[in-house]
Backbone as JSON, one array per atom type, in Angstrom:
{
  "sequence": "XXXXXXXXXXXXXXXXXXXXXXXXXXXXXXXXXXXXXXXXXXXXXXXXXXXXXXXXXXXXXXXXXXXXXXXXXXXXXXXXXXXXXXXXXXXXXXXXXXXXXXXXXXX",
  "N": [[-40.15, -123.19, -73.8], [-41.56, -121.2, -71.98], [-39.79, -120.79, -70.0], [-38.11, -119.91, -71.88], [-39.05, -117.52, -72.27], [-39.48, -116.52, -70.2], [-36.79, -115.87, -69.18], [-36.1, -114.14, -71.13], [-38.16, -112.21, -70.17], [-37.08, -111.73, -67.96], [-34.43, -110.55, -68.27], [-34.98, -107.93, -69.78], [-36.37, -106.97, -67.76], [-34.41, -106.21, -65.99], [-32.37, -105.03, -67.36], [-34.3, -102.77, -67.93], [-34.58, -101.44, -65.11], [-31.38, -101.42, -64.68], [-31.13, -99.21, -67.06], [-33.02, -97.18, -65.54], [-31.43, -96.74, -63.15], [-29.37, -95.46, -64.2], [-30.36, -93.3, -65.71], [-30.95, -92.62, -63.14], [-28.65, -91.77, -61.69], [-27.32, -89.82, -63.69], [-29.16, -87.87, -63.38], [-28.67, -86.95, -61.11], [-26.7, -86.13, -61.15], [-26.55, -83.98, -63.06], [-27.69, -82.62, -61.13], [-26.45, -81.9, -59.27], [-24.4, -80.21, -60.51], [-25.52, -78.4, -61.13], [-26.24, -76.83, -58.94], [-23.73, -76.56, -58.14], [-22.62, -75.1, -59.62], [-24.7, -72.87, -59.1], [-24.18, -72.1, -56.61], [-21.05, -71.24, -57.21], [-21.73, -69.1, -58.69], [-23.46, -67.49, -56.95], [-20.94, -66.97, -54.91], [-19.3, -65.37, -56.58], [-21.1, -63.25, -57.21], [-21.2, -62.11, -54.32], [-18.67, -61.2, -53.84], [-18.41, -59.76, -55.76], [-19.65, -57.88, -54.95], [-18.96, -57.39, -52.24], [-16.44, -56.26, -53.75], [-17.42, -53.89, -54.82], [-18.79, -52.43, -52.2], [-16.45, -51.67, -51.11], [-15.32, -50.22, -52.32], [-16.41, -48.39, -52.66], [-16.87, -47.22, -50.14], [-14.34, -46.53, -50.26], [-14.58, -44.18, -52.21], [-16.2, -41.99, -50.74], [-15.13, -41.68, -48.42], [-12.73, -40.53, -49.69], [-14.41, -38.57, -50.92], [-15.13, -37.34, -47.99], [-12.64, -36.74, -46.98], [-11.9, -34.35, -48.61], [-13.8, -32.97, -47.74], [-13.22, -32.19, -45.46], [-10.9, -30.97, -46.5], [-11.39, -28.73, -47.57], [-12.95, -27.23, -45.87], [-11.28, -26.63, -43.97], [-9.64, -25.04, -45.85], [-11.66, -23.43, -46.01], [-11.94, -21.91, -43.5], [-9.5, -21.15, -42.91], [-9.09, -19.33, -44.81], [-11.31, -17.12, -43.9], [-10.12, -16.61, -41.24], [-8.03, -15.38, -41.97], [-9.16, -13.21, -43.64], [-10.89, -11.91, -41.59], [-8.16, -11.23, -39.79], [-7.31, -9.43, -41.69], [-9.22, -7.28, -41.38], [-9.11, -6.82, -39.29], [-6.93, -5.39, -39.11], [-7.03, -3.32, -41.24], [-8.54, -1.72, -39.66], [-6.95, -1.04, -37.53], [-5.38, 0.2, -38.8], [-7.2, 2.55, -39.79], [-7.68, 3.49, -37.16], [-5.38, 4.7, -35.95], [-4.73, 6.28, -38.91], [-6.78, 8.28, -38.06], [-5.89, 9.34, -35.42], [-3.95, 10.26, -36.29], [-4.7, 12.17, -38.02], [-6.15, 14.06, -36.27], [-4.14, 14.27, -34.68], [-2.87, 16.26, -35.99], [-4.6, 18.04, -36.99], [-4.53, 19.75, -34.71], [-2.52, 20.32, -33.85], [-2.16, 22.34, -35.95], [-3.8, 24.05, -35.08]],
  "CA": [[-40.51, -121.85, -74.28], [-42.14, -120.62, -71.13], [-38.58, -120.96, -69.8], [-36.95, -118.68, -72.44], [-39.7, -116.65, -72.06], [-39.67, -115.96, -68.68], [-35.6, -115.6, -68.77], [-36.41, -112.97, -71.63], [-38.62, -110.58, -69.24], [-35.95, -111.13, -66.69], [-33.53, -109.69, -69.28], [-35.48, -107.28, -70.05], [-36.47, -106.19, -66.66], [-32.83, -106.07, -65.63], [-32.45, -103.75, -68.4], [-35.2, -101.34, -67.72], [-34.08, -101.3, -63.95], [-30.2, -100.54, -64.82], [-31.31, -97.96, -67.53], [-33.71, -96.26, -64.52], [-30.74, -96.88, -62.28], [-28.21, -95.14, -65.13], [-31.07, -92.28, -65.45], [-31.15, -91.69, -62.02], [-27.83, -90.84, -61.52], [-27.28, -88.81, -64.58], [-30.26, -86.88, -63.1], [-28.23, -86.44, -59.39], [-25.27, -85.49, -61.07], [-26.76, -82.6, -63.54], [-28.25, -81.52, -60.16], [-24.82, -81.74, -58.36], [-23.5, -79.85, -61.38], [-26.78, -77.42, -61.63], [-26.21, -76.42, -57.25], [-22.71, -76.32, -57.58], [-23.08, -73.59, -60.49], [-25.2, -71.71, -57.9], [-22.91, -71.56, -55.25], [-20.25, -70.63, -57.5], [-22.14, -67.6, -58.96], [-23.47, -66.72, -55.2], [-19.65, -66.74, -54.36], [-18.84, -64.52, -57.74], [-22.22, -62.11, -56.45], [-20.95, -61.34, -53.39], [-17.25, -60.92, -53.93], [-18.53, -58.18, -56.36], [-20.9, -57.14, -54.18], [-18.01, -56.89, -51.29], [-15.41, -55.03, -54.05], [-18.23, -52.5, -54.49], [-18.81, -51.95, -50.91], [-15.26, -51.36, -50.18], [-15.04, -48.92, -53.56], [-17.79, -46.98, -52.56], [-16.54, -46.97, -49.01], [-13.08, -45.48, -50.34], [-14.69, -43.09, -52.16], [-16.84, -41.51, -49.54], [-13.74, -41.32, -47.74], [-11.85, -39.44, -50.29], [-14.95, -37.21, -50.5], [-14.97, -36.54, -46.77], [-11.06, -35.49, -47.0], [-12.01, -33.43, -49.81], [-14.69, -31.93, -47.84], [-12.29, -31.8, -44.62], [-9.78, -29.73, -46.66], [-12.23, -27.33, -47.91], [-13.67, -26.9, -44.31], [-9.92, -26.36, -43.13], [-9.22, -24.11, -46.43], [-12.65, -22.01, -45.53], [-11.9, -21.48, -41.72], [-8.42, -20.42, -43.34], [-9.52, -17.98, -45.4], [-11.96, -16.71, -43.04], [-9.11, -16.18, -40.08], [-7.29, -13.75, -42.7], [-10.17, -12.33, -43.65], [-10.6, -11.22, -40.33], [-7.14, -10.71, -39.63], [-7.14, -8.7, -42.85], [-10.31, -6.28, -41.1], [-8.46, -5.77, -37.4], [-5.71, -4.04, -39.39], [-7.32, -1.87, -41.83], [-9.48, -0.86, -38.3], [-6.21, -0.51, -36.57], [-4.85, 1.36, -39.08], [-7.96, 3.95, -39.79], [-7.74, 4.67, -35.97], [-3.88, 5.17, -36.47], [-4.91, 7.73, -39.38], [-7.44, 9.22, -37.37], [-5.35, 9.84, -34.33], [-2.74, 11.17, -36.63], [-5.04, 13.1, -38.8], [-6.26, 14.72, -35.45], [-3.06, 15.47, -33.72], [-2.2, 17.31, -37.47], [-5.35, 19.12, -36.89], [-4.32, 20.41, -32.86], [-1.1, 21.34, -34.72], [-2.74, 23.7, -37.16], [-4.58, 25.21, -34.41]],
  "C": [[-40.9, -120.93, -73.13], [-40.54, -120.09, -70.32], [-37.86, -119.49, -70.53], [-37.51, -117.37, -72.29], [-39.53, -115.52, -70.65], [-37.95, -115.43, -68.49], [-35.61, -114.09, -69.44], [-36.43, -111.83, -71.12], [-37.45, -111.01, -68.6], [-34.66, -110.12, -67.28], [-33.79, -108.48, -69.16], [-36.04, -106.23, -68.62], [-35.04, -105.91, -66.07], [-32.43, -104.85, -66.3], [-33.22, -102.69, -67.98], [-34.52, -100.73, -66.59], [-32.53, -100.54, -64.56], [-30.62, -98.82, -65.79], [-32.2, -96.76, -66.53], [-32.44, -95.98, -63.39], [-29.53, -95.31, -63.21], [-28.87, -93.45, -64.94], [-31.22, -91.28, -64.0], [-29.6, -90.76, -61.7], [-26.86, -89.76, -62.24], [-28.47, -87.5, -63.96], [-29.29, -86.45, -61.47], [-26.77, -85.65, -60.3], [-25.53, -84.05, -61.91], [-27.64, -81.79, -62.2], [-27.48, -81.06, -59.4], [-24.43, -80.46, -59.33], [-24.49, -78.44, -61.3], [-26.43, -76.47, -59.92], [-24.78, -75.98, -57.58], [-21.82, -74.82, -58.18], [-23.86, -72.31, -59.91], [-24.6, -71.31, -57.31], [-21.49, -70.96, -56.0], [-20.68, -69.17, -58.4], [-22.38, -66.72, -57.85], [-22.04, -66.05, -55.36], [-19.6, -65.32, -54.89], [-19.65, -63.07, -57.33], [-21.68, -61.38, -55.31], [-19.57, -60.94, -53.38], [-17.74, -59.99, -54.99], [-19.01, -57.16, -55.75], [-20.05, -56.01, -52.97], [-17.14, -55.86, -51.83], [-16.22, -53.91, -54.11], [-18.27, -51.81, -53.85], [-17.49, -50.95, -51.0], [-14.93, -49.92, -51.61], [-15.59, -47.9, -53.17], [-17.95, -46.56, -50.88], [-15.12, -45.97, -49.01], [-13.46, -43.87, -50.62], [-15.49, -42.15, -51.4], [-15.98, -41.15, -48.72], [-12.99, -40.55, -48.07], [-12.77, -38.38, -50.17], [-15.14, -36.63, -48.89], [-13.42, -35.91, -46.31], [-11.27, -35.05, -47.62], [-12.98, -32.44, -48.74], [-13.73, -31.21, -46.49], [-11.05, -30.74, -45.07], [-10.36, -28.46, -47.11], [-12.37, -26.6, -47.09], [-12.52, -26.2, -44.28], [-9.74, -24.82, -44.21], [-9.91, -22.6, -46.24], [-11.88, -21.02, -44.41], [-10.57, -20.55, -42.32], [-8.01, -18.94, -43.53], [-10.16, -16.86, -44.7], [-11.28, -15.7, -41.43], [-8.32, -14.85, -40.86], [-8.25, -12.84, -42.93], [-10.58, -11.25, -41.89], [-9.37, -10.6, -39.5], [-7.04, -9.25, -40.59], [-7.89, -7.02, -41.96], [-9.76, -5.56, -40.31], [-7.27, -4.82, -38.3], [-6.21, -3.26, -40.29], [-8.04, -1.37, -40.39], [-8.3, -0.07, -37.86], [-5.41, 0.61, -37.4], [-5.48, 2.65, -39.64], [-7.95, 4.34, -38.65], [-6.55, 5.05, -36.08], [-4.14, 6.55, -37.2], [-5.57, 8.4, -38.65], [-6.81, 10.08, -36.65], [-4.68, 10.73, -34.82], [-3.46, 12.76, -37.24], [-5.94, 14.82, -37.58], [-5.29, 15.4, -34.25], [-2.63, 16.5, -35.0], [-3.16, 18.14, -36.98], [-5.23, 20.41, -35.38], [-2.9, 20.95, -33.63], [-1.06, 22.6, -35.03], [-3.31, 24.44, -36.06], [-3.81, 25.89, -33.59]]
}
C-alpha cells in the first residue's frame, strides 16, 4: 500500500508539473501573440502617421503654388497698373502740349 501510495503522488505530481508546464506555455504564447499585436498596430500607427505627413506635406505645397501664383498674378497686375498710369501721364502732357500750341495759334 505504501508502494501504491507513493506511485500515486508520483502520478499525481507528474501531473501537476506537466499541467504547470502546459500553463506556462499557453501563458508565453498569449504573450507572443499579445507583443506581436503591438508591433503590428505600432507598424499600422506609423504608416498612418507617415501617409498623413506626406498629405499634409502635399498640401502645403499646393498652397504655396497657390500662393506663388497669386504673388506672380499681383506683381502682374500691379506692372499694368503702372504701365496703365505712364500713359494716361504721357498722354495728358501730349494734350497739354497740344492744347497749348492751339492756344499760341489763337494768339
Amino acid at each position: 500500500r505504501a508502494s501504491e501510495a507513493a506511485t500515486a503522488f508520483l502520478r499525481a505530481s507528474e501531473a501537476a508539473t506537466a499541467l504547470r508546464a502546459s500553463e506556462a506555455v499557453t501563458a508565453l504564447r498569449a504573450s507572443e501573440a499579445a507583443t506581436a499585436l503591438r508591433a503590428s498596430e505600432a507598424r499600422e500607427a506609423a504608416t498612418a502617421l507617415r501617409a498623413s505627413e506626406v498629405a499634409t506635406a502635399f498640401r502645403a505645397s499646393e498652397a504655396a503654388a497657390e500662393l506663388r501664383a497669386l504673388e506672380a498674378a499681383t506683381a502682374l497686375r500691379a506692372s499694368e497698373a503702372r504701365e496703365a498710369a505712364t500713359a494716361l501721364r504721357a498722354s495728358e502732357v501730349a494734350t497739354a502740349f497740344r492744347a497749348s500750341e492751339a492756344a499760341a495759334e489763337l494768339r
